[in-house]
Structures are given as C-alpha cells and as structure tokens.
N, C-alpha and C positions, 0 to 999 in steps of 0.2 A: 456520658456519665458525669456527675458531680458526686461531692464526696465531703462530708461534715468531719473536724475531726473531735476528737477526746481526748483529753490526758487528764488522770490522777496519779496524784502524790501523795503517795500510802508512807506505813511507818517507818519502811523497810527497804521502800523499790516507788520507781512510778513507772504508770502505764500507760501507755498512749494504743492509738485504733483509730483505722479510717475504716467509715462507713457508709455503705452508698446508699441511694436513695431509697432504697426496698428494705433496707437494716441486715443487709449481708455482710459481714466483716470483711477487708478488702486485705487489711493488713494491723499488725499488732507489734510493740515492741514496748521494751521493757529494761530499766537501767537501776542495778540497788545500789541503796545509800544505808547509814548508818544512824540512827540514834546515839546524839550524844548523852553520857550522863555524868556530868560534872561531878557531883555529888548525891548520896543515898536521897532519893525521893526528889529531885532535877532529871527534868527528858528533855532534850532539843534537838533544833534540824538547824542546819546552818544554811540559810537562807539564797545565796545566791549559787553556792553547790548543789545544794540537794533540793532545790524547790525552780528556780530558775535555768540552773543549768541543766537537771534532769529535763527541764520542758523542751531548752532547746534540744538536747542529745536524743529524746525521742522521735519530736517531731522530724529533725532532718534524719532520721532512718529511716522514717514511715517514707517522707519521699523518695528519699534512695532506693527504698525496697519494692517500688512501684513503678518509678519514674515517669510519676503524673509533676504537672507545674505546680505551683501556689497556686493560681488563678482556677484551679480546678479543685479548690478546699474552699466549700461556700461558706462555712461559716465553724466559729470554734467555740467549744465550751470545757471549763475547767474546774475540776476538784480537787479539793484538795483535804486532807488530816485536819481538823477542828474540832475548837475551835482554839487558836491558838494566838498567842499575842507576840506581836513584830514593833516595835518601836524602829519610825524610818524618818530618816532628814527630809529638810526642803527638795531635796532631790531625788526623794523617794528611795535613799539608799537605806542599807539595814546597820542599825545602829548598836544592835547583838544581836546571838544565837536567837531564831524563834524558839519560843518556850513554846510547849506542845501541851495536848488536851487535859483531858484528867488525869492522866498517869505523871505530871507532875503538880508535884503538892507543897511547892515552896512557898504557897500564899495561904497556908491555912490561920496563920495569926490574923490577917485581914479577913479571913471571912470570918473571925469568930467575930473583930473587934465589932464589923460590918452590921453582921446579923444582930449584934448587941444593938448596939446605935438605932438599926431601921427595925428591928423587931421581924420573926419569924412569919407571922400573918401577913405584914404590909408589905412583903417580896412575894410571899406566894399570889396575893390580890392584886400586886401589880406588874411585878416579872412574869410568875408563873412558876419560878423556879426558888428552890432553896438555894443559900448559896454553898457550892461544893467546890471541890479540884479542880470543876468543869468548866467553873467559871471565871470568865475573864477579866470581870471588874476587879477584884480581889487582887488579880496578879497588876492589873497595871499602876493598884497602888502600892502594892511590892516594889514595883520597879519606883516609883516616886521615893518611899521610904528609904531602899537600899541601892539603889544607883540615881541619886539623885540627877550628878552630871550628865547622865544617859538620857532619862527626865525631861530636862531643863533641852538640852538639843533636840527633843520629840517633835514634829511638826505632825503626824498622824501614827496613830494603831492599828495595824493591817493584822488582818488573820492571814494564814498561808493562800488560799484563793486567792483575794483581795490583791497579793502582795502578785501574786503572776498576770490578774489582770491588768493593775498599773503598768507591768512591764512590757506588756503585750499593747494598751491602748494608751497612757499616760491619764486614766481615770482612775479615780480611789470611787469607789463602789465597796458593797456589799450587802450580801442579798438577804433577806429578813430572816429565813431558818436560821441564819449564823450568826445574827444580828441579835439573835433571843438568848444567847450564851451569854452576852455579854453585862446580865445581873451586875449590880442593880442598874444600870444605864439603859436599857429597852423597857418600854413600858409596851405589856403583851393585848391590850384593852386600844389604845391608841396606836398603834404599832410605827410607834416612831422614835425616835431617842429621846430618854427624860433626864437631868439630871437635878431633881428639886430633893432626890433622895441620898441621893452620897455627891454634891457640888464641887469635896473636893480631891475626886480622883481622877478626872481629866478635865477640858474646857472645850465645848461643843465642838468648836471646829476640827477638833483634833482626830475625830471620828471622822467613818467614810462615809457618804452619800448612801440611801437606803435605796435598793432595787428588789424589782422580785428574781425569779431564779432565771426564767427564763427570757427575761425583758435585756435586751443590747444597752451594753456598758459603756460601748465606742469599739474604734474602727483601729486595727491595726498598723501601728506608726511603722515609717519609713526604717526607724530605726531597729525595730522586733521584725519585718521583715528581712533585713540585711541578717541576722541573729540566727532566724529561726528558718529560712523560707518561704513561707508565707506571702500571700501577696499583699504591699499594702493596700488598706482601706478593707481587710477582713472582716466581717461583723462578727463581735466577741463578745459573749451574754456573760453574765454575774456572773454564773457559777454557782456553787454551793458544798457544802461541808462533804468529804466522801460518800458517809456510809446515806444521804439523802440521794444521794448520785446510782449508788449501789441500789437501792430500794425502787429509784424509776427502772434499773435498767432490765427488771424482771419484771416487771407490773404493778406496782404498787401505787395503785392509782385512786380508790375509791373507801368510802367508809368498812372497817372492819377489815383490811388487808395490813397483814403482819408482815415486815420480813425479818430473818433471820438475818444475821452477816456473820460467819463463819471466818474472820480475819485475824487479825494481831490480839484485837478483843470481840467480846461478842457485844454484836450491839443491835438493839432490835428499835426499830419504827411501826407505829402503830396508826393508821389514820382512824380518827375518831371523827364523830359528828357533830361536840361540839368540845371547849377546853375542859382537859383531865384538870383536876385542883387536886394535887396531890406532891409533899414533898417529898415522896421517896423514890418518885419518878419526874422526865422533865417532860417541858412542854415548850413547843416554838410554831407558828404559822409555818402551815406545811409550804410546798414553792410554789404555789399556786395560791391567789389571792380569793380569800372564802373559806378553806379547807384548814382542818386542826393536825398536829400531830402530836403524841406521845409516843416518849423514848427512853428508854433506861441502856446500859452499860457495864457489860465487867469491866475491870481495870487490865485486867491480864489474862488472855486466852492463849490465843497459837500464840504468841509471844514464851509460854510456857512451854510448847510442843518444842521450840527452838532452843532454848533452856538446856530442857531435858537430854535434847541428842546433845549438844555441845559440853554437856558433862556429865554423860554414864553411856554416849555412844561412840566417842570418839575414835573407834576403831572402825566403825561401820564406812564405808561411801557418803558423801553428804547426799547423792541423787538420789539413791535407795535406803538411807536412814530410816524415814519415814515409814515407809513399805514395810520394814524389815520391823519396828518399832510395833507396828501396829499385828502385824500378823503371830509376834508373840504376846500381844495382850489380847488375843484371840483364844487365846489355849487357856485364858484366867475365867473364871466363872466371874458373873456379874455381884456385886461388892468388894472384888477383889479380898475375898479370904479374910475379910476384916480390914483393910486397910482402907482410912479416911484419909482423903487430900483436900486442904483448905487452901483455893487457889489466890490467895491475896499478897501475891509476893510487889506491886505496888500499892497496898492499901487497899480497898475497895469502893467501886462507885455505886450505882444501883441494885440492893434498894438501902443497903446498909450505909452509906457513906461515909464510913473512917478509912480516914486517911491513915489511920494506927494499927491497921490490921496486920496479918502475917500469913505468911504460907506457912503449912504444914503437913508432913507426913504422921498421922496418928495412929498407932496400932501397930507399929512393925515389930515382928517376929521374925525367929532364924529360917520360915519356912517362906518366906515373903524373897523374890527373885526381881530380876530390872522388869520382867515385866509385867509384876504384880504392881511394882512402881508407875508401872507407864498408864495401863490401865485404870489405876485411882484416880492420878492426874487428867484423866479424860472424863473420867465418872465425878470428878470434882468441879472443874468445870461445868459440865452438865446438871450438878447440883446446883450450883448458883445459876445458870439461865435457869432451871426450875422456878427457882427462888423468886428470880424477875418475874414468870409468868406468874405465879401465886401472888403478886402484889395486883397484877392488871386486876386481877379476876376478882382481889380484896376493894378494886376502885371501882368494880362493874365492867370490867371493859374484857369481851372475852372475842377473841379474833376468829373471824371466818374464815378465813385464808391464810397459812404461812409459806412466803416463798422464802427460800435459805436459796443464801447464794454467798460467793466465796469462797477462799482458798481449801478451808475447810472443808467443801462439801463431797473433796475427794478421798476423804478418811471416812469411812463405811461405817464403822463402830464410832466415831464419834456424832453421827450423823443419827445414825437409829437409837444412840443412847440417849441423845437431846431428846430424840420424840417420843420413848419410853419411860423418863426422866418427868417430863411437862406434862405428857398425854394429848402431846399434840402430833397430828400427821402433818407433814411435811411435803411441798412441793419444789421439784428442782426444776427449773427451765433449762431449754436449748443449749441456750449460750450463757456460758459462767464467766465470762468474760470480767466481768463487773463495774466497776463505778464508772471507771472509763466510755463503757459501752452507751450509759446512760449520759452520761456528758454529750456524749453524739446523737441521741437522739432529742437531748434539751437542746442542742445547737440547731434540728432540725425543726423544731417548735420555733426555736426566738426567729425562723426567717420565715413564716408561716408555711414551711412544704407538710406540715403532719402535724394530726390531733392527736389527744391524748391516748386515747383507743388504740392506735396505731401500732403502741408496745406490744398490745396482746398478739398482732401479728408479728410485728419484729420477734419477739421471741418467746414462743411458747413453751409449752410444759413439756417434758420431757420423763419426770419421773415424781413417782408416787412413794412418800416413806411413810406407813402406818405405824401408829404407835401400839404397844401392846405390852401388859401386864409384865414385870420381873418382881418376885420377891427380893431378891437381892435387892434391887434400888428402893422396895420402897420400906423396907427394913433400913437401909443407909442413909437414904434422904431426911428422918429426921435426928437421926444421929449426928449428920451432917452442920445442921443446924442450930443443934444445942453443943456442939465441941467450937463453932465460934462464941458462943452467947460467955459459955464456960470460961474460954481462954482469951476474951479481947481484955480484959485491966492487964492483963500480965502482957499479952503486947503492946497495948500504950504503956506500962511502966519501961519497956522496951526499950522505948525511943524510936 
C-alpha cells in the first residue's frame, strides 16, 4: 500500500488524514489553535505555531498512529485558511502575526483609498473582484502605511498555504485560486500578476511564483523531513485556500456544482461555465486550468455557534453543548416567536460587504428563553446564506448540485433550515472529512495515480436534505433584510 497525505489549517484547529489509494481513510488527526484578536475588527494566526507547527504535530501522529515510514507518504498536499497576508524575511521567517481572511477589516481605509484611485469597473474588468476585507492587496498596503519597518524588511507575501509549502520544499509558490484574492495585483483575463494598476503596494518579486493547484511546487528538504517525518524528496503540490480544498473533497468538479461549507463561516463555491462579472460576489480560476469559479462568504457563522455556548451555556459540558443547544431550539417553532438575528458580529462579506455592520438580537420579549436565542441565531444565519443564493440567481447563476460539507452538517436544524431558507436540497457525502480529505486526493492527481472523476467514487453521496415550504421563514426572511437596510447608518455611526 501507499498512502497521500492532507493537512488543513482551519480557523480553529488543523487537520490532517492519510489516504490510500482507493480514498479510504487510513488515519485522521487533529490539533486546535486559537485566533488572535489584537483589537475590535483584527483576526490572526501566529504563524510558526499554528500554521507550521500544527503541520508538524499532525503529521508525526498520522505516523505514530499507523506506524507506516515516510517513504510510504507518496506525495503531500496542503490547505490552508485564505486568503491571508504573511510578510516573511530573506529566510522565509515570519516577520508578524498572519493576518487572516475577511473577518479581519483593518485595511478598509486602503480599499476605499484603492477603489477611489482604480475606479469600481477597472477592478471588476480586470481583478474580477471588488475590493473587500477579502482582499489582500489592500492589507499589504496596510502593512507599508503602518509598519513601515515590518515593510522595508519584506522579502515576500505568503498566504498561510504558501507559507507551509516553503517550509516543507524551500519554494514560494502559490496556486492561482489564492492568487485572485490578492486585488488589485492578479489580473483574472491574463492570469498572471499585474501591477500597472496600484505599482505602489508591493514590487514584483516580492510575490510568490504562480502555480495551479495541483501542479508540484518541489520536493521535500532534508530539513522538513527531520521536522515532520517525511521522507526527503516528497513531491508537494501548491495547495490551495481551505474551503477550494473542501469543495474537491466531495465532488465539486464540473459546471453548476455548488458546495456548501458549513465551517467557522459559510462559504459556498460555485463552478460556472464561464466568469460571473459581479461585485457582490467573487471570482478566481477554479484549480484546474480552463474552469471558472464563483464564491461568496459570511463573515461569521459556527464561529457564532461557539460564541453562543461560551456565553449563555457555560454551565453545559463543552462535548454535549451543542447537542444540548440545539435539541432546545427544537421545541421553538420556526421564526422563533418573533426574534431576528442579524449574524454580522465581524462586519459582513457576501453580498453586503460592510465591514460596518453588527450583530443583532431584534425583537426580544419576556417570553423569548436561551433557546429562542439559539434558534434565531441559526435561522439568521440561514438568512444570509439565503441572501448569497438570492444574488447567484439575481447574476443567472442557479446551481444544479449542492454538496454541504463541514463541521456544520452534523447540526440537523441548521442543515434543513439552510435548505428551507434557499430552497435548495442538499447533498451530504460519505466522508465529512473535509478539506483535508481533498488535499489527499489533489496530492493523488499532482502524481498522476487519479482523475478527476475518481472523487465521485472516493466519496459518495450518502444523504439527501430536501428543502420544503415554512411560513415562519418566509415571513422572516424579508424582515430579515430590511432590519439590516433599517439599522446599518446606526452601525457605521457605531464605529
């Protein structure tokens, strides 16, 4: 037997998973980490802790817990949280905290100055993308502006992938999905890096090398094997941003496949047949060279779930929180009795993009209990994925297939209220594994043992969620939406 592995580095935890050559799980482990946040609207991961040394602390369990060699791992692939900016020395050390995706908003001055300067049309015509929290050009003139001397000692900008392939091969790579984040510097027409449109937020070399997802980045150093395991001369592919990773590892292979990602946020991928032109959703060359994707983004999802128990359950179990959370928001009738929850407690991404936004419980009454609270917050949620698919369908783009996958998909009422919510039915496969899994099957593409097809057997369907008529939601849904339109000046007066 041989054996490919996985690891992603989620917001929370990373995952790793060996898999053999059939796509049976051999083994799985898993190490969390913390989100830092400096200050109100700042997220980071501290880089050689939680990105690096998660990779090693996984990997050497997967072998411990098998006791296969290195030389029996054909080949690795890895995901990571994106897209996110790492300023790293000549030595490829980290020179601060990674600053993390959209849920931090500390560069919003720069995308306004930005967008002023290049004008709305000439980013959408030539990024793809408006610029938002998600974007990375904006933040690294953040770091020019306000750490100047950080700046000045930059020799490259790694995203979190990027940053564990160098340390695994000593190549700076990164693969073009993660490459399209990085407005205004990817040109989506050329797909290569431009910078005739903001010249002075970085200087060419300073960027990594453009790969596709599945194409080998380099071979495993002597020194990531002494680290990790590993045998040297691994072959180790680009990689690519989680939730791209997530979306192979269930099938999402062909035009009109949706997936869902039920994670820290929701985040959906859409492959289309040719570029969505739209700013309220994004766009980036799917990992395959030819193929489009569209994708939008909450800011804050089970991120919220975790929230929630950590301050109105505190007396529960942390293992059976959940469980226990959800089984009294079982007893609420759907709108929860009147209670609105506006899930924007970082701002919001897709389709709204303020970064000014707020969470909110609206409507509470003396008859309103925790798990009338719980239940909003899942039904609020649910109202903004709604909200995302209501933009696809306002761009023509209306999904054939949605596979949901993710930590979420073992919360029953969060799962059937999404497809009640959209009016979409919903497919769960086999293995929930997630981005991780699909990192092992890109590792098993980059050494040509499997075609793309091959997913559908690695892992198939397993379950069917049909969507189906509630008054309650569709009485709240647009209440939903005019209680932000009503209350965002009062949250940007906010701060």
């Amino acid at each position: 037997m041989n054996y490919t592995l996985g690891v992603d580095i989620g917001t929370f935890e990373t995952k790793g998973v060996l898999v053999d050559a059939d796509g049976n799980v051999v083994a799985t482990s898993r190490n969390p980490h913390e989100m830092v946040v400096p200050q109100p609207g700042w997220a980071e991961h501290r880089p050689e802790e939680d990105w690096w040394g998660d990779f090693v602390t996984v990997t050497r369990d997967l072998i411990a817990q098998t006791g296969i060699s290195g030389d029996e791992i054909k080949a690795v692939a890895c995901s990571a949280i994106g897209p996110c900016m790492l300023p790293v020395d000549v030595d490829g050390a980290p020179l601060m905290n990674g600053v993390l995706y959209g849920v931090d908003t500390r560069a919003m001055a720069e995308v306004v100055s930005l967008t002023e300067k290049i004008g709305e049309n000439m980013l959408l015509e030539r990024c793809g993308n408006a610029l938002t929290s998600q974007s990375v050009g904006p933040k690294i003139l953040w770091l020019k502006t306000n750490r100047r001397e950080v700046y000045d000692r930059t020799h490259k900008i790694l995203t979190s992938t990027s940053f564990i392939v160098h340390r695994l091969t000593g190549e700076y790579v990164i693969d073009h999905y993660t490459a399209a984040n990085f407005s205004p510097l990817y040109d989506v027409e050329t797909q290569d890096w431009s910078f005739d449109l903001a010249p002075e937020i970085v200087r060419p070399e300073g960027l990594p090398r453009l790969m596709w997802s599945s194409d080998i980045a380099g071979y495993v150093t002597a020194e990531a094997a002494s680290a990790t395991g590993l045998a040297e001369g691994t072959p180790v592919t680009a990689g690519t941003i989680d939730a791209a990773a997530e979306a192979l590892s269930v099938g999402v292979r062909s035009t009109g496949d949706m997936m869902m990602m039920y994670g820290s946020t929701i985040f959906i991928i859409t492959l289309t047949a040719s570029r969505v032109r739209d700013g309220r959703l994004w766009y980036a060359p799917w990992l395959f060279e030819g193929q489009h994707a569209s994708m939008a983004g909450l800011a804050t999802s089970g991120t919220l779930t975790h929230w929630f128990r950590d301050q109105f359950a505190r007396e529960l179990p942390r293992e059976t929180a959940f469980e226990v959370l959800a089984a009294e928001a079982e007893t609420v009738e759907p709108g929860s009795n009147g209670l609105l929850f506006l899930p924007y407690f970082s701002g919001e991404r897709t389709p709204l993009h303020d970064p000014h936004a707020k969470g909110t419980f609206f409507g509470l009454n003396l008859t309103h209990t925790r798990a009338h609270m719980y239940r909003a917050l899942i039904e609020g949620i649910t109202y903004g994925t709604a909200h995302v698919v209501e933009t696809y369908r306002d761009v023509g783009v209306e999904p054939k297939r949605i596979l949901a996958v993710g930590g979420g998909t073992k919360n029953a009422l969060w799962l059937q209220a999404t497809s009640d919510t959209s009016g979409l039915a919903q497919i769960v496969c086999d293995k929930t594994v997630g981005a991780s899994y699909g990192d092992a099957f890109l590792a098993r593409l980059a050494i040509g043992e499997a075609k793309i097809d091959d997913i559908g057997s690695w892992n198939p369907a397993a379950q069917s969620i049909k969507a189906a008529r509630v008054p309650g939601y569709e009485k709240a849904y647009p209440l939903f939406k005019r209680l932000y339109e009503q209350t965002k000046d009062i949250a940007a007066e906010l701060g």
